[in-house]
N, C-alpha and C positions, 0 to 999 in steps of 0.2 A: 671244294666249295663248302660253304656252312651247309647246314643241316638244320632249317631254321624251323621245325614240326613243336608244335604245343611253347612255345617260349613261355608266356604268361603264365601257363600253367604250374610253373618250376619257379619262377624267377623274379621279375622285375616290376610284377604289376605292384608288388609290395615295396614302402622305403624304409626304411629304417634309421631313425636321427637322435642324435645324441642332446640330452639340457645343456640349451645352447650357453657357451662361456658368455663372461658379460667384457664386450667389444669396447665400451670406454672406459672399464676399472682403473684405477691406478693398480700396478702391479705391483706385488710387495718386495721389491727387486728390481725396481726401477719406476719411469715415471711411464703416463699413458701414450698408446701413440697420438704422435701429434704434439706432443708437448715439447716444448724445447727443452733439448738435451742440459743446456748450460745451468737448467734450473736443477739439475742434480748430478751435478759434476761431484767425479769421485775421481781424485789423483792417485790412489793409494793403487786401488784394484787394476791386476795385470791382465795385459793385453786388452781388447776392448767388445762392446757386446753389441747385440743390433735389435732394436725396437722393429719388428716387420708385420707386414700382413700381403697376403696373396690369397685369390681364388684358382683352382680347380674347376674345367668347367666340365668335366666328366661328374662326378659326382655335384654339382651344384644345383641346388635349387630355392631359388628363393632367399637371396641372402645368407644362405648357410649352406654348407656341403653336409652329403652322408655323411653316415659314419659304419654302412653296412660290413664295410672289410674288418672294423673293430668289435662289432657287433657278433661276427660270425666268425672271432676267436682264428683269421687267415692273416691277421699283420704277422710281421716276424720279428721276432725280438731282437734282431741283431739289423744294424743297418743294411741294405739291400744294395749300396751302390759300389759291392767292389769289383762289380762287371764291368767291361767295355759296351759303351765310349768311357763312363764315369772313371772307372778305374781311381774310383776312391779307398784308401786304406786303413780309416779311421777305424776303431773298433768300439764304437757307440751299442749298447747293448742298455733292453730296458726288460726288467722282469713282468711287467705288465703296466698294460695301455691305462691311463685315466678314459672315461664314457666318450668324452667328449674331440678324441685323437682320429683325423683322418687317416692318415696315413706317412710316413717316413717323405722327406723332403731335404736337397743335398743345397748347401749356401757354399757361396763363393767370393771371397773378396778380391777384386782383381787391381793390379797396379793400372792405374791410365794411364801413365807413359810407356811401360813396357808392355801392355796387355797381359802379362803374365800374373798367375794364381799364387799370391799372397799365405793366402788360408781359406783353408774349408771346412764345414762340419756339415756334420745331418742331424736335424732338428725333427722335430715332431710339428705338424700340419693340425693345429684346432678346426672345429667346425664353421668357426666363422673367421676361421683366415688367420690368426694369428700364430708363428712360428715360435716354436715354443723348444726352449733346452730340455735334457731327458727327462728331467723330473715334471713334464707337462703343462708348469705355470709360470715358469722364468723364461725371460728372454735369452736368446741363443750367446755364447761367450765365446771371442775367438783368442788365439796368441799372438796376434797382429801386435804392432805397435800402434799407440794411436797416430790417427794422421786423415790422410782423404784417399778414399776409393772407390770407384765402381762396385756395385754388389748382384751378383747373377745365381739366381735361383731357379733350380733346376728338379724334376720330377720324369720316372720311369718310364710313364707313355705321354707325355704332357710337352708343347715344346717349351723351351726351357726361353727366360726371359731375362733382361740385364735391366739396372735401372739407367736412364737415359740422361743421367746428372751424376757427378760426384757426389756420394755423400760423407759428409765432413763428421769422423769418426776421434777428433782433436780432442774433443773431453770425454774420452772415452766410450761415448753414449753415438749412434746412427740411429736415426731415423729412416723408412721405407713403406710407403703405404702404395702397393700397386693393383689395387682394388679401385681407384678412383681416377686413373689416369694410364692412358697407352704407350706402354714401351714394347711393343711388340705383340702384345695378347689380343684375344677376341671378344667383343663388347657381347655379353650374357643380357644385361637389363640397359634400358635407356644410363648413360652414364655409369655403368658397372662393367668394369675389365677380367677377365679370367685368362689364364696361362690356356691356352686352346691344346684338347687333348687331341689323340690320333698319331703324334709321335712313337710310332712303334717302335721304329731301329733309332730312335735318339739322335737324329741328324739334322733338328734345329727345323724341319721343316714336315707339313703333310701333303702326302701327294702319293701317286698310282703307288708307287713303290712300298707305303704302309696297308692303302688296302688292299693288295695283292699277297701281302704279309695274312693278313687279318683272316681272306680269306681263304686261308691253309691252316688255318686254327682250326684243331676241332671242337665241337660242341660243346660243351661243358656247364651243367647242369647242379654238379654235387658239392660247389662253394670252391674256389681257385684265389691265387693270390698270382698276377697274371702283368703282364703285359698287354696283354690282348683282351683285358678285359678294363675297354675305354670309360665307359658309364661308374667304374668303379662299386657294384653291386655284389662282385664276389661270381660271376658268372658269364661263361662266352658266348655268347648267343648273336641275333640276327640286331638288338637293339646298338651293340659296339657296333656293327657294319653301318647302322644309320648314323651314330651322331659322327661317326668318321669320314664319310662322305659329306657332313653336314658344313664340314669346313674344309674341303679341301680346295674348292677354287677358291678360296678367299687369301689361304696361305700358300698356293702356289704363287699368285702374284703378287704377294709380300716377300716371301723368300728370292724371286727374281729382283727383285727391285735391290738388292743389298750388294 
């Protein structure tokens, strides 16, 4: 069971946030989200890239997530997802984070007729959502062909999310904004969507079987880079055991319903 003596004391009453990026910039490597892709069509450049944005809602607050895990020097340089279930093999590697990086995040391009994974990378997670290639300001680049697919973005304790439409990657350029519309996430603000954390064991859903996990964690006080550490604060304490209870009947009976 946690060990949940002085939390605050150690831990989480402080946040820690990154100058937040600017969310409609044009980006210098493509056009802003939201903009239609055909306005900067590029036939030359191979394979194709993806304009995205997703919240966290362990770390969220207010329109922008932490940035404590970058802050306290615990992200890791190398991509994190070649564990199971991910059992990803890329070898994405960054010598250091720009201020403003949440944390490592795994994209998926999937065929819609076969359901089967096209391509995938790990991208870098901004403060205010947007998924960024290793160098922290370009958008993410895959070896796909162009063409149309589903795109499923996935995170370590986070459940992982699909978009609920093809999107049409034909001029090379996808658009994906799932910050303002529900394909499976948990509403954080009046009309504000976040990927609903509490996915311990990465099985698409929360429920006993994560906080029974959670609750055989032990305490951990000295800065973690974690599974088990929901709030994404860098620490395991009695605060993951609440925001993981906080949704867990809401996605048991989402995850029934599929």
């Amino acid at each position: 069971m946690f060990l949940f003596a002085m939390m605050c004391a150690f831990s989480s009453c402080t946040h820690d946030f990154a100058q937040p990026d600017n969310q409609n910039s044009l980006d210098r490597n493509g056009p802003a989200l939201g903009e239609d892709p055909k306005s900067d069509r590029d036939y030359t450049t191979a394979g194709v890239r993806l304009i995205a944005k997703v919240y966290l809602s362990g770390p969220y607050v207010g329109r922008y997530m932490k940035t404590s895990l970058n802050k306290m020097a615990l992200l890791p340089n190398d991509q994190p997802y070649h564990m199971a279930p991910f059992s990803y093999a890329g070898d994405e590697y960054v010598p250091s984070f720009r201020s403003n990086i949440v944390d490592w995040i795994l994209i998926r391009l999937i065929d819609p007729k076969t359901k089967a994974i096209v391509d995938e990378r790990a991208g870098l997670l901004t403060s205010s959502g947007r998924i960024e290639d290793l160098d922290g300001e370009s958008w993410v680049t895959f070896q796909a062909a162009p063409g149309r697919y589903f795109v499923s973005i996935h995170h370590r304790n986070h459940v992982a999310v699909m978009s609920d439409e093809i999107i049409d990657f034909r001029y090379n350029t996808g658009t994906l904004d799932l910050t303002t519309r529900n394909s499976g996430q948990t509403e954080v603000t009046r009309g504000i969507w976040a990927m609903a954390n509490g996915d311990v064991n990465a099985d698409g859903k929360v429920n006993n079987t994560d906080l029974g996990l959670l609750q055989k964690a032990p305490v951990i006080f000295s800065g973690v880079y974690s599974i088990f550490d929901i709030n994404m604060d860098g620490y395991i304490n009695d605060t993951d055991g609440s925001q993981g209870s906080a949704f867990r009947s809401e996605l048991q009976i989402s995850s029934a319903e599929k």
